[in-house]
N, C-alpha and C positions, 0 to 999 in steps of 0.2 A: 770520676767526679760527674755528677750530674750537672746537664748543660739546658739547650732550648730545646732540643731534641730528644731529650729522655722524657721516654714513656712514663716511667717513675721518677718524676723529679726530687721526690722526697724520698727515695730510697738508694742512697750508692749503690746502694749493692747488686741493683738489677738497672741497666740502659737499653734494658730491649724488653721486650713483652715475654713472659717467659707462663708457658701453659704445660698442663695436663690432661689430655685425654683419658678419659673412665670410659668402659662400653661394658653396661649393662645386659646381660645376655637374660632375655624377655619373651612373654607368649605374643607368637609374630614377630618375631626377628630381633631385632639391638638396637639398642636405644644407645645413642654416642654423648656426651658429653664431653666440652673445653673450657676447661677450667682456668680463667685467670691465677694467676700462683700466687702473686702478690693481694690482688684488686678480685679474689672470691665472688662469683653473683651465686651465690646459694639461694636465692627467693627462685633464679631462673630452676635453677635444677630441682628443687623442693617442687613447684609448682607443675613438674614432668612427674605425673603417675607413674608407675611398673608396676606394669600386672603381673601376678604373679604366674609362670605355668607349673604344672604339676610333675615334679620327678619321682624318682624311686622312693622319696623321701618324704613325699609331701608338697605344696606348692614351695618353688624356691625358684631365687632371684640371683645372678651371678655376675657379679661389677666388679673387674678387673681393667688395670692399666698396664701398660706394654712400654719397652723402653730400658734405656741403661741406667745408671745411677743417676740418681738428682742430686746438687749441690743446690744447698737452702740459699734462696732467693730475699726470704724475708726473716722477720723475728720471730716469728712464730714457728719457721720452719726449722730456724737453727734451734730452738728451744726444744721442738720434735726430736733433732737430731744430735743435741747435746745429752737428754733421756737416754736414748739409749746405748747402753756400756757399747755394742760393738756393731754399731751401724754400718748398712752396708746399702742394696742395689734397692732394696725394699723399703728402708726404714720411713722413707719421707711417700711413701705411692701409700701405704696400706692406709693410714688416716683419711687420705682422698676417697679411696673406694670405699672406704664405709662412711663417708661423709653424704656420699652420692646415697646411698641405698636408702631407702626411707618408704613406709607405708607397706612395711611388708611384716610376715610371722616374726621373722628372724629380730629385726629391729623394732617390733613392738612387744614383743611378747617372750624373746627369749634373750638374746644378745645383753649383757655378758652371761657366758656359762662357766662360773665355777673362777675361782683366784686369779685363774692363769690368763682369764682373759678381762680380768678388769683393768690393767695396764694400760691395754692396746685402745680400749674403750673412756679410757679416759684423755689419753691423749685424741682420739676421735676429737671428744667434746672441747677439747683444748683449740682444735684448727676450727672447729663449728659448732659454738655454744647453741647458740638458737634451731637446733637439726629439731624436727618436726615430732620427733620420739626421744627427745632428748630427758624431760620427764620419767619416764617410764624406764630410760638407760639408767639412769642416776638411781631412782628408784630400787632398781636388781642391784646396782654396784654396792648400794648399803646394805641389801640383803645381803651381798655377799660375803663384806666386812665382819655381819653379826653373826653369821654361819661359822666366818674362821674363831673368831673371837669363843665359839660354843665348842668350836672343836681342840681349841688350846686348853680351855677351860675343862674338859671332860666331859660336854653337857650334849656333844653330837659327835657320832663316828662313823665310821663307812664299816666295810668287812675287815674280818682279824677277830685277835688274841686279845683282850684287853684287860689288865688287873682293875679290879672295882677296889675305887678310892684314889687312883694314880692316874690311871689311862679312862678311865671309867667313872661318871659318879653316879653313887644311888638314887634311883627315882624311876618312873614310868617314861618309857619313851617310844616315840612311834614312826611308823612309815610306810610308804603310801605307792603303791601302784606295783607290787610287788609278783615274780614265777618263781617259784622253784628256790624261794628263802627256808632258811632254816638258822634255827638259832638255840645255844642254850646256855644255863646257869651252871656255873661247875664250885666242888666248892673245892680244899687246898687238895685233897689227897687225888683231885682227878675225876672224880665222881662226879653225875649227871644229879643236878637238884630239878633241874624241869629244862624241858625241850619241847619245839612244836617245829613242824614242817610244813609250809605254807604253796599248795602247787599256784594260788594267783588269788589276790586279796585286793581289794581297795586301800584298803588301812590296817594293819597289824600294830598293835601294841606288846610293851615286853616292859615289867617290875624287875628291874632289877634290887636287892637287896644289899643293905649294908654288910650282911652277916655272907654274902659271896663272896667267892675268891679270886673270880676270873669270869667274863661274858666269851662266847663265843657266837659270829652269826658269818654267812656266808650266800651268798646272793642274795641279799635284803637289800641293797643299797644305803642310803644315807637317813641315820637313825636319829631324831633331834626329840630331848627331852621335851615331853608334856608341861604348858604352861601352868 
């Protein structure tokens, strides 16, 4: 029960200050962050720059915390931790580190990449609505949504097999930054109606036809119907 001496008088659940350290690994050494668990200052850590340095990769920023399991402190955190089916040493630290990370490629301009990680990124925004790139997060999550939506639909697909009219639907569709794609129209008995081989392209386009039987493409990446 909380008394005179709770830190968080309005929280049972925590009578002592309970933190998290994030360290930022940065051009010139690590930048540390402590994070109140309950009582967040996100203005302080938002208002800490990280530069970025340049890896094998490109410039990149690497914000990890250390430590054993966390036991949720607050509502927010039990709510993190009720999410996910089988929570473990990580589940309540990863929302922290990408809470921290801000003003970088990753978090302006790419983060989330692709289904798998719009989960993780939404629960992000759950522990830190107001993050500095938080716009531009939400922003990809819905792309990401109308991506899936095109690919249940038949209107976008990656590499494979695909029957046109089922897995497949007919129209023009295109993709973009492509080596060493190849693709073609086949029709029922197996037979090639048209193919191209693409060694590196900005933009390729590909008609597929009603009167097909099957698309075939293979290092093209992700093909989404023309508007």
């Amino acid at each position: 029960m909380p008394d005179d001496q709770d830190v968080y008088p309005n929280n049972p659940l925590a009578d002592v200050p309970e933190s998290i350290e994030v360290v930022c690994d940065v051009k010139g050494g690590r930048t540390r962050f402590l994070i109140d668990r309950v009582k967040p200052n996100w203005k302080e850590v938002w208002n800490t720059p990280l530069p970025q340095k340049r890896g094998a990769f490109g410039p990149t920023v690497y914000c990890e915390s250390y430590g054993g399991r966390l036991e949720p402190v607050s509502g927010i955190e039990q709510a993190l931790n009720d999410a996910d089916k089988k929570p473990d040493k990580y589940t309540l630290r990863i929302p922290y580190e990408q809470c921290v990370e801000h003003g970088t490629n990753w978090t302006m301009n790419e983060w989330p990449v692709g289904d798998g990680q719009v989960k993780e990124a939404q629960q992000a925004l759950l522990l830190c609505p107001n993050h500095p790139d938080a716009a531009a997060i939400r922003s990809r999550i819905a792309d990401v949504g109308v991506l899936q939506t095109a690919i249940k639909e038949g209107r976008a697909f990656g590499d494979g097999n695909y029957r046109v009219g089922t897995g497949v639907q007919p129209g023009t569709y295109f993709t973009e930054n492509v080596e060493n794609c190849y693709w073609e129209r086949l029709d029922s008995a197996g037979n090639i109606i048209d193919n191209n081989f693409i060694s590196s392209g900005l933009r390729v386009e590909a008609t597929i036809s009603a009167s097909d039987f099957s698309f075939h493409a293979e290092g093209c990446g992700m093909w989404r119907q023309v508007a």
